[in-house]
C-alpha positions as CSV (number, residue, x, y, z in Angstrom):
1,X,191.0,53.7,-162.7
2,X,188.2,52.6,-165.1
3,X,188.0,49.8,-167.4
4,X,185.2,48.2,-169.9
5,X,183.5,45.1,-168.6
6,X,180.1,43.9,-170.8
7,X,179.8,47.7,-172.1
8,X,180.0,49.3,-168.8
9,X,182.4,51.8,-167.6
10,X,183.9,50.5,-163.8
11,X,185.7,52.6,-161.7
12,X,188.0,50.7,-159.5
13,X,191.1,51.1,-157.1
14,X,194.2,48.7,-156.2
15,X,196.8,48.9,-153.7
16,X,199.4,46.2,-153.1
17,X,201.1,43.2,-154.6
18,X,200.4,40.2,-153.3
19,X,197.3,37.4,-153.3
20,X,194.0,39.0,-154.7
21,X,191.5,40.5,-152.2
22,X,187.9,42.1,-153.8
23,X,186.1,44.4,-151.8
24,X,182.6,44.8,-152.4
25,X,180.6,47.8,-150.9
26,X,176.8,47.7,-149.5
27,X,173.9,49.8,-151.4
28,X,174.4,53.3,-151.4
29,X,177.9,52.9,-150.7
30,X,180.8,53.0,-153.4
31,X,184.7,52.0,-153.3
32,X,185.7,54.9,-150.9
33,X,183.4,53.1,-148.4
34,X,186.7,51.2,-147.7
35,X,189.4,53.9,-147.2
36,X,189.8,53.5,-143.3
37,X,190.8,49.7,-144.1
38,X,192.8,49.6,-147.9
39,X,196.3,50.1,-146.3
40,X,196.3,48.3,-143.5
41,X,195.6,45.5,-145.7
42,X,198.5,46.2,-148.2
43,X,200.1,42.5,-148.4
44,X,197.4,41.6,-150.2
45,X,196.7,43.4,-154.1
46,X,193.3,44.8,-152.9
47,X,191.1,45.8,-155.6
48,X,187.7,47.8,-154.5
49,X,185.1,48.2,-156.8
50,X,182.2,50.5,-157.7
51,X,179.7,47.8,-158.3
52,X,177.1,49.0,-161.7
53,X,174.9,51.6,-160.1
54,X,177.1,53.0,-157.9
55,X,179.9,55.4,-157.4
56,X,181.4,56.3,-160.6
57,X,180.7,53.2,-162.7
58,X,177.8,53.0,-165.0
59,X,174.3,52.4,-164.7
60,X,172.9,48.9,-165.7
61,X,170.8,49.6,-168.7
62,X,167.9,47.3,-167.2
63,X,167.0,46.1,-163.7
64,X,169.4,43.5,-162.3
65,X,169.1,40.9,-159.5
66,X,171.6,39.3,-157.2
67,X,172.8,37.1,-159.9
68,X,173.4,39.4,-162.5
69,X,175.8,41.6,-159.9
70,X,177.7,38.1,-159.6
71,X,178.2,37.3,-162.8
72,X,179.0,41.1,-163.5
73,X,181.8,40.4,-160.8
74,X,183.2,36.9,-162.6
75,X,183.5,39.1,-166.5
76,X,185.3,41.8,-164.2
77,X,187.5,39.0,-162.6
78,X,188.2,37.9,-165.8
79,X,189.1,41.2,-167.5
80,X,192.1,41.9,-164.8
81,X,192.8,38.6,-165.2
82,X,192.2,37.5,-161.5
83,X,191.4,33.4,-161.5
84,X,191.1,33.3,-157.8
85,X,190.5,35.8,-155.0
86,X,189.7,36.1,-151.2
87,X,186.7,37.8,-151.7
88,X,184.3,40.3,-149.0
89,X,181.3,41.7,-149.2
90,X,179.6,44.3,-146.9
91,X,175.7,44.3,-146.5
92,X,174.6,44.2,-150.4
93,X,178.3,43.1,-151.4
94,X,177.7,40.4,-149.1
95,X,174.8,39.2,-151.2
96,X,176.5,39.8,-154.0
97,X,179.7,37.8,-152.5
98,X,176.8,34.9,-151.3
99,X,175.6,34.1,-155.2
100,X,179.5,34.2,-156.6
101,X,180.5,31.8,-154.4
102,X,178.0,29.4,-155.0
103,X,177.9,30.1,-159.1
104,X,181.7,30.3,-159.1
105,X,183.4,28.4,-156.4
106,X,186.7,28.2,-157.9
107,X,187.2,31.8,-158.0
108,X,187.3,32.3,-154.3
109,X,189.6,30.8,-151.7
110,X,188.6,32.2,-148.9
111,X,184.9,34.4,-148.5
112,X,184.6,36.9,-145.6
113,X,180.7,38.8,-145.1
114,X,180.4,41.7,-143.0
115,X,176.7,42.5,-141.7
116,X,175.6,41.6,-144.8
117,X,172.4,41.2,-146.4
118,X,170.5,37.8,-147.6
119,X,168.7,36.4,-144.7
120,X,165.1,37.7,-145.1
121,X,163.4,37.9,-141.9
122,X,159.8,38.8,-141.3
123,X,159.4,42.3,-140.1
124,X,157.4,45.3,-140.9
125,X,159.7,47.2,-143.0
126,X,160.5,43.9,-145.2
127,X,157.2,43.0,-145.5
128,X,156.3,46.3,-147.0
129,X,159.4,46.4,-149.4
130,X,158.2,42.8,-150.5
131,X,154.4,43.8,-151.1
132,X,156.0,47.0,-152.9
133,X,158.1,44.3,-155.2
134,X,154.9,42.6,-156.0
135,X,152.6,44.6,-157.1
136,X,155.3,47.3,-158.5
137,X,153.6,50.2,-160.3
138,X,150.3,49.1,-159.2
139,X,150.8,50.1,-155.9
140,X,151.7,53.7,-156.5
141,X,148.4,53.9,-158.5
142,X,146.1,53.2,-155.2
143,X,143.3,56.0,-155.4
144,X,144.5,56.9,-151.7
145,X,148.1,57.1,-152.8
146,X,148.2,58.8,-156.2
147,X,147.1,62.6,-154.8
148,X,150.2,62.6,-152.9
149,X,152.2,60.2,-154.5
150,X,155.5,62.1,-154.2
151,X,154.9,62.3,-150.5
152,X,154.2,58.8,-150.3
153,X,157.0,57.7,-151.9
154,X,159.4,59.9,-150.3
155,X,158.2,58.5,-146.8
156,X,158.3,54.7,-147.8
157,X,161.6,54.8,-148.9
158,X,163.0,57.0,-146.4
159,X,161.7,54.3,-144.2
160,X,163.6,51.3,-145.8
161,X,166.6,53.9,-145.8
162,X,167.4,54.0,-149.4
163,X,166.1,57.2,-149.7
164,X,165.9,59.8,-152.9
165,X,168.7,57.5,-154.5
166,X,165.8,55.3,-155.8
167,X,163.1,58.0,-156.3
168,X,165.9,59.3,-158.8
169,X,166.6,56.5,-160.7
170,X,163.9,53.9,-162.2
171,X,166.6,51.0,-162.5
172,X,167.6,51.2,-159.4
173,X,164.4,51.5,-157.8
174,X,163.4,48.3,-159.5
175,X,166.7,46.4,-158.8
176,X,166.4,47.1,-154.7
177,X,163.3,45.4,-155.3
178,X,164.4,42.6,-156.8
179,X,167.9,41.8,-155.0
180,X,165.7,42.8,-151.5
181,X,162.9,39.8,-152.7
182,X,165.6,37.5,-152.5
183,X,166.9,35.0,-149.5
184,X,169.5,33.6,-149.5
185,X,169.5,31.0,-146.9
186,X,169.4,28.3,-149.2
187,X,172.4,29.9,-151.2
188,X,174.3,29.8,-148.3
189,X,174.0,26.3,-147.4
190,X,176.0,25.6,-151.1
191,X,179.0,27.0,-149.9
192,X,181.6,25.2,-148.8
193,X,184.6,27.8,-149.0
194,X,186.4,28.9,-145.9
195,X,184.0,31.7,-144.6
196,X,184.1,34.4,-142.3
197,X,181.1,36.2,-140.9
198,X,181.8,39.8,-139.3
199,X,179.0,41.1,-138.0
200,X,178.0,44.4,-135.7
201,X,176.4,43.6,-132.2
202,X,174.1,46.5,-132.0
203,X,173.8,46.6,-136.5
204,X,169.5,48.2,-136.7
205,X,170.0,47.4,-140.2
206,X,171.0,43.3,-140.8
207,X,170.2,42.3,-137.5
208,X,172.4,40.0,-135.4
209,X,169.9,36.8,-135.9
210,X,170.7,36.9,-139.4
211,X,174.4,36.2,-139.0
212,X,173.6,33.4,-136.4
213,X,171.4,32.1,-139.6
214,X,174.3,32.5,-142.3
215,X,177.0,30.7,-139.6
216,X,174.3,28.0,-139.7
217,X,173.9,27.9,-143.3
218,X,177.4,28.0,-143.9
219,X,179.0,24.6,-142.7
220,X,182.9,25.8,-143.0
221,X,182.4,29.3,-141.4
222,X,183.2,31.1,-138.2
223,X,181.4,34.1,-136.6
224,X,182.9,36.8,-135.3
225,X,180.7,39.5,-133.4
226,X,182.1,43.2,-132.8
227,X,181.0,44.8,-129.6
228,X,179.4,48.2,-129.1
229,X,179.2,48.5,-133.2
230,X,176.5,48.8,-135.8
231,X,176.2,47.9,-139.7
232,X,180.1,49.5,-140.4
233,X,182.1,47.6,-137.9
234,X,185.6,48.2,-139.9
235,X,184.6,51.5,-139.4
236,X,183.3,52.0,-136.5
237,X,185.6,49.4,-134.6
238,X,188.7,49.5,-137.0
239,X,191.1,47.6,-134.8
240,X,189.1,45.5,-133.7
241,X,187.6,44.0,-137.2
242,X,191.3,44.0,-138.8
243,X,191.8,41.8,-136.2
244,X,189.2,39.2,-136.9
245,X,189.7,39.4,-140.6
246,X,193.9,39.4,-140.2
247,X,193.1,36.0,-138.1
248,X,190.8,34.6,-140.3
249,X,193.2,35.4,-143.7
């Protein structure tokens, strides 16, 4: 189903009745992301969301950052008319989930982040993304870069694993950059809402250090660490995460 929120068209799905639960997907992803979870969770009215940019739902009309995702998610809250929600993020959703808690606490009563994103840690691939987001366009016009500038680009973000989704799309592109310059870790420390931190043992993508950093962070969370599984562990160990979360909820 769609509905209007600040101009933009957002597809959405619902399932169930009872206490409000927000699922928010990670970059390239979109609602469907959640399918192998939605009715296992059906005492709760679940309500997954393309987030702007993805999925079915519109494009923003300029680049946004983290916060501008959050306060996206608080008009959306308030056009269903949803005052408070458990709330989950996966990956990007979870940075998305991060900055809504701390700009609007009383909208969540409990917060659950799965592998997500937020923690920037020094390593080759960030560093490049970050020198990338600061020098923008500049860096593309490099006299050894701009012969084979399709090339280039094509390699650097297949590398960050974004891939041709950004080469396609100029806002996008330019609001990776900006939600990817971001950390979090002081965010974090804000939070004081029941929290929850799923997190992959063997996740390549947001590496296991980074949840240890968030469960730091976070003084009222709990970590709980799915074995044998990468940056989808409520898909790749479906029983075992609905577990955790059931517990937690």
């Amino acid at each position: 189903m769609f509905v209007l929120v600040n101009n933009l068209k957002i597809n959405y799905e619902e399932i169930g009745n009872g206490e409000p639960l927000i699922l928010l997907h990670g970059w390239k992803n979109d609602l469907m992301v959640w399918n192998s979870i939605t009715l296992t969770l059906g005492s709760y009215r679940v309500i997954a969301i393309d987030l702007p940019g993805f999925g079915k739902s519109d494009f923003p009309s300029r680049p946004w950052a983290v916060k501008d995702y959050a306060e996206f998610l608080k008009a959306f809250l308030d056009k269903i008319e949803i005052s408070k929600t458990n709330l989950i993020g996966h990956s990007f959703g979870g940075r998305v989930a991060i900055k809504f808690s701390v700009l609007f606490p009383e909208k969540v009563s409990k917060l659950v982040l799965i592998d997500s994103g937020g923690i920037r840690l020094k390593s080759v691939k960030k560093i490049l993304a970050l020198i990338l987001a600061k020098l923008g366009k500049i860096f593309w016009q490099l006299p050894f870069l701009r012969k084979k500038i399709n090339v280039v680009r094509r390699s650097f973000y297949k590398a960050l694993q974004v891939g041709d989704y950004l080469e396609n799309n100029s806002v996008m592109k330019d609001t990776f950059l900006k939600i990817i310059e971001e950390d979090l870790r002081e965010e974090a420390k804000k939070i004081k809402i029941p929290t929850l931190i799923v997190w992959g043992e063997k996740d390549l993508i947001t590496i296991l250090k980074e949840a240890e950093i968030l469960n730091k962070c976070i003084s009222d969370s709990r970590l709980g660490i799915v074995k044998n599984s990468g940056h989808w562990p409520f898909i790749e160990k479906k029983e075992e995460f609905i577990k955790i979360l059931k517990n937690f909820l």
